[in-house]
Structure formats: C-alpha cells, structure tokens
ZALODO-869940 format. One record per residue (C-alpha): residue in one letter; x, y, z. Coordinates in steps of 0.02 Angstrom, whole numbers, plus 50000, padded with zeros to 5 digits. Each point is the difference from the previous one (the first is absolute). Example, Ala and Ser with C-alpha at 12.3 -4.5 7.8 and 13.67 -1.06 7.14 Angstrom:
BEGIN
<res A X 50615 Y 49775 Z 50390>
<res S X 50069 Y 50172 Z 49967>
// end
This chain:
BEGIN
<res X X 50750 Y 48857 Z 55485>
<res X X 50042 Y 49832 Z 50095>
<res X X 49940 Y 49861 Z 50003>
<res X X 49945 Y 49970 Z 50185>
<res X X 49824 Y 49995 Z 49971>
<res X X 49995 Y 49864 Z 49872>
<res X X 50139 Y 49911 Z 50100>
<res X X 49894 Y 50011 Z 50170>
<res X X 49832 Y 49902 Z 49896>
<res X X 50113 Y 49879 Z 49952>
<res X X 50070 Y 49967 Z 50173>
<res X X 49819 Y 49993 Z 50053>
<res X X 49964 Y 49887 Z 49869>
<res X X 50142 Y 49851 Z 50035>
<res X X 49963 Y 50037 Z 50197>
<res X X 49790 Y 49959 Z 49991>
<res X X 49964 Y 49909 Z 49837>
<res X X 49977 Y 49830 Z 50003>
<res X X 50145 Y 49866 Z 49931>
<res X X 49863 Y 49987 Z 49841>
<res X X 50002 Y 50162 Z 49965>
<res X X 50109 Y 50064 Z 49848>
<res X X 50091 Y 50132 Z 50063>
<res X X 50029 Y 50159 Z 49898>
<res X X 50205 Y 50008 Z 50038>
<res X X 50010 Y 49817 Z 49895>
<res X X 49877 Y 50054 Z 49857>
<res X X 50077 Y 49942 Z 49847>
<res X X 49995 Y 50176 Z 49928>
<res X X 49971 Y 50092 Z 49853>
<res X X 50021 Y 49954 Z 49826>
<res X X 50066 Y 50201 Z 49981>
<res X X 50121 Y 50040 Z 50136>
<res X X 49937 Y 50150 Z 50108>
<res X X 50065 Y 50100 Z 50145>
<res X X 49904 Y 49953 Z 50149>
<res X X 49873 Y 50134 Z 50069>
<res X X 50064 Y 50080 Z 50163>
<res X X 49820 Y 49973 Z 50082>
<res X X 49897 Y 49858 Z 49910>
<res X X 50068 Y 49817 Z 49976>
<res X X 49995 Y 49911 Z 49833>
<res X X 49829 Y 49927 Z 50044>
<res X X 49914 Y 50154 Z 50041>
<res X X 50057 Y 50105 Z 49844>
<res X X 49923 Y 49833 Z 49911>
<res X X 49836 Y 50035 Z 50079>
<res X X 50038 Y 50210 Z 49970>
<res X X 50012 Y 49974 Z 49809>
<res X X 49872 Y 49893 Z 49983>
<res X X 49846 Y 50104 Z 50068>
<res X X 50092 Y 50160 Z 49908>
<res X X 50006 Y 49890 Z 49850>
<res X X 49860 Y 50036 Z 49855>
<res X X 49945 Y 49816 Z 49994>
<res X X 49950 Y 50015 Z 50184>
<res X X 49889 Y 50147 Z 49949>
<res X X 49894 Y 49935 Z 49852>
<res X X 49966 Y 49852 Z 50127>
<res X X 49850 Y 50123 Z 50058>
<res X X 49911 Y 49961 Z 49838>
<res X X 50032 Y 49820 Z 49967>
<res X X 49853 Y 49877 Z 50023>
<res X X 50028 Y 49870 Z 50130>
<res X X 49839 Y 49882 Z 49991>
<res X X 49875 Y 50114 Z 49917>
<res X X 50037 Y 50104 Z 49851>
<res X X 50014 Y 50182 Z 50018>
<res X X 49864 Y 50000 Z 50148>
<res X X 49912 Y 50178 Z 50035>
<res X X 49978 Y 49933 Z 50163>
<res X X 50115 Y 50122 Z 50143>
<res X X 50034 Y 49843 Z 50075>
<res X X 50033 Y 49870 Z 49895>
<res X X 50181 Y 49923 Z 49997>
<res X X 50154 Y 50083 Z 49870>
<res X X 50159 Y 49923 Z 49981>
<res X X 50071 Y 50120 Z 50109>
<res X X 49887 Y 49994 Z 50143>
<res X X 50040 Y 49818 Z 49969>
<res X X 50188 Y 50013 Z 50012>
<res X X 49959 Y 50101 Z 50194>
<res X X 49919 Y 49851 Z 50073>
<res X X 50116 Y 49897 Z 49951>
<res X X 50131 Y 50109 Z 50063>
<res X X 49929 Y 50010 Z 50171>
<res X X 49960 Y 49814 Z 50004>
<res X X 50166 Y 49958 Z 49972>
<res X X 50075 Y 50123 Z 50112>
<res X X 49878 Y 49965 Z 50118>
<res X X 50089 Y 49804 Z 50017>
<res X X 50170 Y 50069 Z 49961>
<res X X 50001 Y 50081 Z 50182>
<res X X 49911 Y 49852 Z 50080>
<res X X 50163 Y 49905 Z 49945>
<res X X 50120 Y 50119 Z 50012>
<res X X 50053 Y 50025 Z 49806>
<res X X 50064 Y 50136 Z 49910>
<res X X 49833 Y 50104 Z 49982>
<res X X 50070 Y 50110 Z 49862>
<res X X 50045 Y 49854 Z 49886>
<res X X 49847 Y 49914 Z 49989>
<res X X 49905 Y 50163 Z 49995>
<res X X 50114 Y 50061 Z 49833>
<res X X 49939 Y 49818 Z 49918>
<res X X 49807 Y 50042 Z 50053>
<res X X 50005 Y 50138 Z 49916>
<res X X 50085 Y 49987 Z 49855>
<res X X 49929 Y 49816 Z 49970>
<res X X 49861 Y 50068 Z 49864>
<res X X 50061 Y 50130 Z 49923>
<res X X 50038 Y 49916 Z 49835>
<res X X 49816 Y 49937 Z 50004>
<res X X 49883 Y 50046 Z 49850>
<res X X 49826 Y 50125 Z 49990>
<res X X 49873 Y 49864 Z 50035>
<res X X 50080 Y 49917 Z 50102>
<res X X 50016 Y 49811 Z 49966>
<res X X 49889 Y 50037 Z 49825>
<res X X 50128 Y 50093 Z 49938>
<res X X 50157 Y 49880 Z 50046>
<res X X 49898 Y 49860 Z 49921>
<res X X 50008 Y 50114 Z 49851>
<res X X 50179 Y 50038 Z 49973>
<res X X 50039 Y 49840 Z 50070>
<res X X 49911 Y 49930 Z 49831>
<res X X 50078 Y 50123 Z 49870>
<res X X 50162 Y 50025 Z 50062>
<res X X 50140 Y 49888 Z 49942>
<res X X 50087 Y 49917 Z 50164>
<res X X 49836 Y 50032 Z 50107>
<res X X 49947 Y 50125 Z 50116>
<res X X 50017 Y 49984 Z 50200>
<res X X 49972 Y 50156 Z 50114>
<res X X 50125 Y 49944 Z 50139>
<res X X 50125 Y 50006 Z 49831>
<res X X 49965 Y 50159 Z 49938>
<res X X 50006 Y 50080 Z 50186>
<res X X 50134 Y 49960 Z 50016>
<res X X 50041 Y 50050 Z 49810>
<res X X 49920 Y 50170 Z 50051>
<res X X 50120 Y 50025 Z 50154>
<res X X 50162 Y 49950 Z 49908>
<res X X 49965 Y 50064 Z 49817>
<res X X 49873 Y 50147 Z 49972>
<res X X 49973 Y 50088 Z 50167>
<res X X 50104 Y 50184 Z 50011>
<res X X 49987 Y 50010 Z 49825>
<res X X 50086 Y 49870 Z 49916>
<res X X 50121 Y 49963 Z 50176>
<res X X 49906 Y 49892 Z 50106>
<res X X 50013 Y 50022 Z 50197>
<res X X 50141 Y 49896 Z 50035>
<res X X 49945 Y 49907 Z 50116>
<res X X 50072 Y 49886 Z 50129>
<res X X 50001 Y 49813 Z 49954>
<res X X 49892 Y 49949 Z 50140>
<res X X 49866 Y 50108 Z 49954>
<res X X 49999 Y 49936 Z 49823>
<res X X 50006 Y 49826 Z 50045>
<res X X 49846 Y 50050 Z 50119>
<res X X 49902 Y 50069 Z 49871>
<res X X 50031 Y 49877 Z 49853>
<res X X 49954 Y 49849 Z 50131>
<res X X 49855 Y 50067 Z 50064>
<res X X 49899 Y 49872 Z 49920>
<res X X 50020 Y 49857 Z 49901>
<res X X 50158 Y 49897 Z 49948>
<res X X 50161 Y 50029 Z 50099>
<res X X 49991 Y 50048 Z 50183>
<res X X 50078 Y 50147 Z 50064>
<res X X 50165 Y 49994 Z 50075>
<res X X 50000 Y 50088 Z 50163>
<res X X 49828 Y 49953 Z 50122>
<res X X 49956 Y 50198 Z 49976>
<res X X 49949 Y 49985 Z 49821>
<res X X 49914 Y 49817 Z 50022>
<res X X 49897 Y 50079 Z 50118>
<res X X 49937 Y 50138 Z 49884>
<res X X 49925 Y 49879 Z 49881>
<res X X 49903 Y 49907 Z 50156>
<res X X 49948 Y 50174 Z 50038>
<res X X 49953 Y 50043 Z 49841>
<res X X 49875 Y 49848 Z 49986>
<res X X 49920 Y 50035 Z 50174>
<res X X 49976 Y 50184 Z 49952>
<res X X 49917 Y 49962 Z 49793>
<res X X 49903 Y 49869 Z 50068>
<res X X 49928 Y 50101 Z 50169>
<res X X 49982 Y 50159 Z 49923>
<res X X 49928 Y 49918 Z 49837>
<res X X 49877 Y 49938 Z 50113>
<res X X 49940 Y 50170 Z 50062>
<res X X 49991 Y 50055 Z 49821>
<res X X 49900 Y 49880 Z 49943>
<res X X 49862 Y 50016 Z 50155>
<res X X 49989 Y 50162 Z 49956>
<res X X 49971 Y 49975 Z 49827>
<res X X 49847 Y 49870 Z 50040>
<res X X 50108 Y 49883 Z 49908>
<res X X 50008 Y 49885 Z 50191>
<res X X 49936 Y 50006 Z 50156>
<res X X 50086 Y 49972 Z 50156>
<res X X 49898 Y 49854 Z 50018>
<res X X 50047 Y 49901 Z 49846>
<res X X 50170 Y 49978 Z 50059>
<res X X 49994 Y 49818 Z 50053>
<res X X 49953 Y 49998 Z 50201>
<res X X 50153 Y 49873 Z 50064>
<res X X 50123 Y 50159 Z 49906>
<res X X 49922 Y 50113 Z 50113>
<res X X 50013 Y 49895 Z 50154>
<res X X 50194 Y 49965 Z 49968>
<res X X 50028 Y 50203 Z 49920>
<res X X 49867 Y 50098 Z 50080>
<res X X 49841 Y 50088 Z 49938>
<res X X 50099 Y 50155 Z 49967>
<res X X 50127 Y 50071 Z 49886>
<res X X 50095 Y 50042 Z 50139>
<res X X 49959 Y 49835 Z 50073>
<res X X 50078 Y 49915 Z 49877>
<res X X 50153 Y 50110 Z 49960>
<res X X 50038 Y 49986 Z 50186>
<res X X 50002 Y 49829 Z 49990>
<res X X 50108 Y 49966 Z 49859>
<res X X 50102 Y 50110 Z 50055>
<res X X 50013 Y 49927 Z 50178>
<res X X 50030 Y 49848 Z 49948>
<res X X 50142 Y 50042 Z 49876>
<res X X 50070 Y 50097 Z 50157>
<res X X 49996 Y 49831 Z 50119>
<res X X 50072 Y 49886 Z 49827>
<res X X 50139 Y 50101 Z 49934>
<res X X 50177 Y 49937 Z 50054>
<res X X 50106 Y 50017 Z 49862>
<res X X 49874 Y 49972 Z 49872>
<res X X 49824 Y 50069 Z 49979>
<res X X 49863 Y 49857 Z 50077>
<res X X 49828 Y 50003 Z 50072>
<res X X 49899 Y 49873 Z 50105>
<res X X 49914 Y 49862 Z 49907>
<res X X 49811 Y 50042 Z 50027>
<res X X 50047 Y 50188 Z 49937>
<res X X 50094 Y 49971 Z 49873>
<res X X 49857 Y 49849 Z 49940>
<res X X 49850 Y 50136 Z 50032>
<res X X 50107 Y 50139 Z 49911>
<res X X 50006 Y 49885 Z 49858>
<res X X 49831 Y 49985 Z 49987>
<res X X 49965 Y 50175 Z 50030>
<res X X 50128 Y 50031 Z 49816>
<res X X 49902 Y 49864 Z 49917>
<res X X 49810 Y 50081 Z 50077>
<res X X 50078 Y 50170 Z 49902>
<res X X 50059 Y 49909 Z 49859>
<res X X 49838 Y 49935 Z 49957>
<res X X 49870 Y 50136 Z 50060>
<res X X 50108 Y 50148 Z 49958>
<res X X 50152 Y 49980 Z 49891>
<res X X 49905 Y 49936 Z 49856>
<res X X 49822 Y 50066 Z 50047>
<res X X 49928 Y 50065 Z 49854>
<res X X 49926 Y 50135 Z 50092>
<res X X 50164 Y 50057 Z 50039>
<res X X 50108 Y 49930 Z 49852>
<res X X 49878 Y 50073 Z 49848>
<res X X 50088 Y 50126 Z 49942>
<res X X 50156 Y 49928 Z 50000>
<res X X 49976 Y 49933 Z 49828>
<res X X 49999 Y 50188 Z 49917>
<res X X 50153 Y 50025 Z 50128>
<res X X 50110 Y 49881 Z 49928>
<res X X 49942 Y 50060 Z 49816>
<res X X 50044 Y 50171 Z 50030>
<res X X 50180 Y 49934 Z 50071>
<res X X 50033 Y 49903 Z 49853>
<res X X 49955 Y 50135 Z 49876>
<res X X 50081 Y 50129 Z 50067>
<res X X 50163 Y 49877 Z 50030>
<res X X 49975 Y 49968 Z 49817>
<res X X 49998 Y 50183 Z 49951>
<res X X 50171 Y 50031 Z 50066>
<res X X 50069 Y 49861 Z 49949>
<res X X 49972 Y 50074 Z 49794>
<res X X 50023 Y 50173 Z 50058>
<res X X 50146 Y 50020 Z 50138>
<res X X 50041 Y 50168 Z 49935>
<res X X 49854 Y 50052 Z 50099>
<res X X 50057 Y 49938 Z 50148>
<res X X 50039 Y 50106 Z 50150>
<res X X 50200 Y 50070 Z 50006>
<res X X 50023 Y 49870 Z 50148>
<res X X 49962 Y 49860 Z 49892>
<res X X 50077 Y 50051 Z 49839>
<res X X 50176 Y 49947 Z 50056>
<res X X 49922 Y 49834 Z 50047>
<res X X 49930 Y 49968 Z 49820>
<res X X 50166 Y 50025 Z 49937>
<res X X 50095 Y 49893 Z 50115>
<res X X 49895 Y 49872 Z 50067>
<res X X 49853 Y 50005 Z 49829>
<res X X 49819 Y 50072 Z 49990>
<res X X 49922 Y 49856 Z 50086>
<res X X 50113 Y 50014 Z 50172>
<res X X 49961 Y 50202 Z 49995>
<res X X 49783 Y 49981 Z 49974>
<res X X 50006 Y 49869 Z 50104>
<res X X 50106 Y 50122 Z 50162>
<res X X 49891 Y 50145 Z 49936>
<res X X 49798 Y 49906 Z 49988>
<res X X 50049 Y 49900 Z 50184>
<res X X 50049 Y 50172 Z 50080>
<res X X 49840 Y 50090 Z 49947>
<res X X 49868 Y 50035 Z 50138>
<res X X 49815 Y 49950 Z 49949>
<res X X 49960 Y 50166 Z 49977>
<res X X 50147 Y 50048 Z 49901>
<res X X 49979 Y 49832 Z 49878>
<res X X 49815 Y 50074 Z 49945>
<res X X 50061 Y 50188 Z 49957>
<res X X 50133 Y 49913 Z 49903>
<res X X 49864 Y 49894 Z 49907>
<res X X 49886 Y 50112 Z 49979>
<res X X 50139 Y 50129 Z 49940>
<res X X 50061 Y 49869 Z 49846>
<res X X 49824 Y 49904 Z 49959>
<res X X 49856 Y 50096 Z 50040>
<res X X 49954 Y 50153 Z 49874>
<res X X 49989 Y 50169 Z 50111>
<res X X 49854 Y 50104 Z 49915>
<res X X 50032 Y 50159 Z 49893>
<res X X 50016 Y 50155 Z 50082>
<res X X 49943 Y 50117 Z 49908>
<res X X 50025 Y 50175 Z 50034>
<res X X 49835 Y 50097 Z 50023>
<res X X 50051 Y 50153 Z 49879>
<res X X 49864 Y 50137 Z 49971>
// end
C-alpha cells in the first residue's frame, strides 16, 4: 500500500501550520527505526499507541484529588488526561500547531503517575533510592515496560512533551510547553468542581476580584485562560498580566483550601502507608513479582522493579493486592453432613 495518504497530511501540515509549529516530516524520530505507516504520520501512531496502551487504561481508576471517590462524577486520572487533551487541542487550532503532537503529550503526560495520586508519589518518592517523579516514570512507562517489556517507541517529541510537562526543563517544541499550561488550567478548574461538589468549597469562597478577572464559572474561567494564552502565544506560551496574576491566585486559593484540606487530604496518611509497605514487600520478595517485572529485578535490582510495579497499580488494584498479602481471609470450611 502507498504512501499517499500519510504523504497528503503532511503536505497539509507544512502548507497551514504555523512557523511554531513542529512539523511531523522534521521529528527527530525514533529511538527504534520503523517503517513509516502508509496512512498515519509519526505523531498520530504516538497518540494510537498511547490510548491502546495498558497504562492509559488503569488511568480510569486512579484518584485525581479525592481518593477512590464513589461519586459517578468525581474526577480519575483519565477523565483528567481528556480535559487536558481538549484544552490543549482546543489552543493548538487557535494557533495553528500540530494538533496531533500536543494531543499524544496530553495524553500520555500521567500515565506513569501512582494510585493516590500525589499521596502515593510522595510515598515512593521517600523510599525509593534516586526519588520518585511521575513525569519520570511516564515517560519510564512509555520507553521501558509498556508492550510487555518493549516500550512504544515513541517519537522524541512526544517524549520530550511528556517528561516536561511540569517542572524542571521546558519542553522543546511549543506543542509540548503548551500541554503542561494546559494541564494546570484543567487540575486546577476541574479540581474546583470536585471540591464544590464535595462541600469541601463553595463557589463563593473563591476570592471575589478572581472571579471578576476569571469568571464565576468553570467554564468562565477555562475560557479565559485559555483565551488569553490564545492572544499571548508567539513562539512561546504567555498570557496577559491581570490573568496570569488572578490565575495565580486562583492556584494559591486551591492550594490552601483544597490541596492540603484535611477534609480532603485525611486519608492520605493510610495511602502513603499502604504504598510504602507494599513497596517494601517486594523489595524482600521479588520472586513474587509479576513476569513483566521479573526481568527488571534482575537487570536493573528489586527496588527499580517494586517501585515500576506499586506506581503502575490502580487504587483499586493496590488494596486487593494488600489485602491479598496482609489481611487473614477467614476459614472456609466445608459444610459436610
């Protein structure tokens, strides 16, 4: 099959993308060569591999703000990931960039992020030799232990994307320093809703001059943030002075009233217990790790292999697992007359 289809997005791409866009034709490639795909470009099988990826998957059932919530409506990791997909996409097209690089970042940005969300990197952050940093092990997850042992050979843009999404270096290409301002305006919006609904805030007790610059509403505010990046994005990522001074207020309102709410936080405590124990447990006993990880404590030591296998555990997976090694299961006797 030719290549004409794959050829023809490309053309489309160097004809209507802005000069700040990183086009796919000069990616920097693979670390493993591969034949190009006759339809997709490099940037779209990215984004293809990632949502078919497993990672992506136990997203569903990894606490965002609020541990395990039985709320329907409360915030995962993965619904996460979606908004801030379609925030960044949504300023990708304002500006004309390349919409499927910055959407492979968005949504493989977390997927080397712990159950419990921050609780638990706190946790392996504290036992594990070297420290433990999410946007490190995602992209750990995408390069060493996805497909079994392979990794999805990604493209180097997409890696750089997801390993800069937050703190330290900045992303090379404008694409993947957008995703991490999108990924703030999303946790910090969204976080918001969750925590009205959980009576932990009231619309009201965000301060009044934030709601005069953002809006009243959470799509009040996203719009603006998101307007504004629009109107101050050359070639790097800006926003006006009164947003970007009421958006900092807004992180610091969360910071304060949310992030380290009791209300909200009080569990996190047992959390980061159950982390380190069960981090601990592998650590003496790596011949019951999982087949993926047995290779790893060979190669790379038991530590390296409990840590990859605890931070890709979903919440709900990380309490069968406990409960499985430390709690007794009753006697069941059989009922013989």
């Amino acid at each position: 099959m030719s290549d004409e289809i794959r050829q023809r997005t490309l053309l489309i791409e160097k004809n209507t993308l802005s000069q700040y866009a990183q086009l796919c034709e000069n990616t920097k490639g693979r670390k493993r060569y591969e034949d190009e795909d006759p339809v997709r470009t490099a940037y779209q099988r990215d984004r293809d591999r990632i949502i078919h990826s497993s990672s992506f998957r136990r997203l569903k059932h990894k606490t965002q703000v609020f541990l395990s919530p039985e709320g329907d409506h409360y915030r995962t990791r993965l619904t996460h990931t979606l908004e801030v997909s379609q925030i960044a996409r949504t300023i990708a097209r304002a500006l004309a960039l390349n919409e499927d690089l910055i959407e492979a970042v968005s949504l493989g940005h977390d997927l080397g992020h712990t159950p419990f969300g921050h609780a638990g990197e706190r946790a392996l952050d504290s036992v594990y030799e070297g420290g433990f940093r999410h946007f490190e092990q995602s992209l750990r997850v995408v390069d060493r232990l996805e497909k079994n042992g392979e990794g999805l050979n990604l493209t180097y843009e997409v890696r750089d994307g997801i390993l800069c999404h937050t703190t330290g270096k900045e992303a090379d290409t404008l694409e993947g320093r957008l995703v991490k301002t999108a990924d703030k305006i999303a946790y910090i919006n969204h976080d918001i809703d969750d925590a009205i609904r959980a009576r932990v805030i009231c619309n009201e007790d965000i301060p009044l001059e934030i709601r005069k610059v953002l809006g009243q509403t959470k799509s009040n505010r996203i719009n603006s943030l998101v307007t504004s990046v629009i109107n101050n994005t050359v070639s790097d990522v800006g926003m006006d002075s009164e947003v970007k001074a009421a958006f900092k207020e807004l992180t610091d309102f969360m910071f304060k009233n949310v992030y380290t709410n009791p209300v909200c936080k009080g569990e996190e405590k047992k959390a980061e217990s159950l982390i380190i124990e069960l981090y601990n447990y592998f650590c003496s006993h790596p011949d019951e790790l999982p087949d993926l990880y047995k290779p790893i404590a060979e190669n790379e030591g038991a530590h390296r292999a409990s840590c990859d296998f605890v931070a890709s555990m979903s919440d709900i997976y990380v309490l069968r697992v406990y409960n499985k090694l430390f709690i007794p299961s009753g006697w069941n006797e059989s009922l013989d007359f």
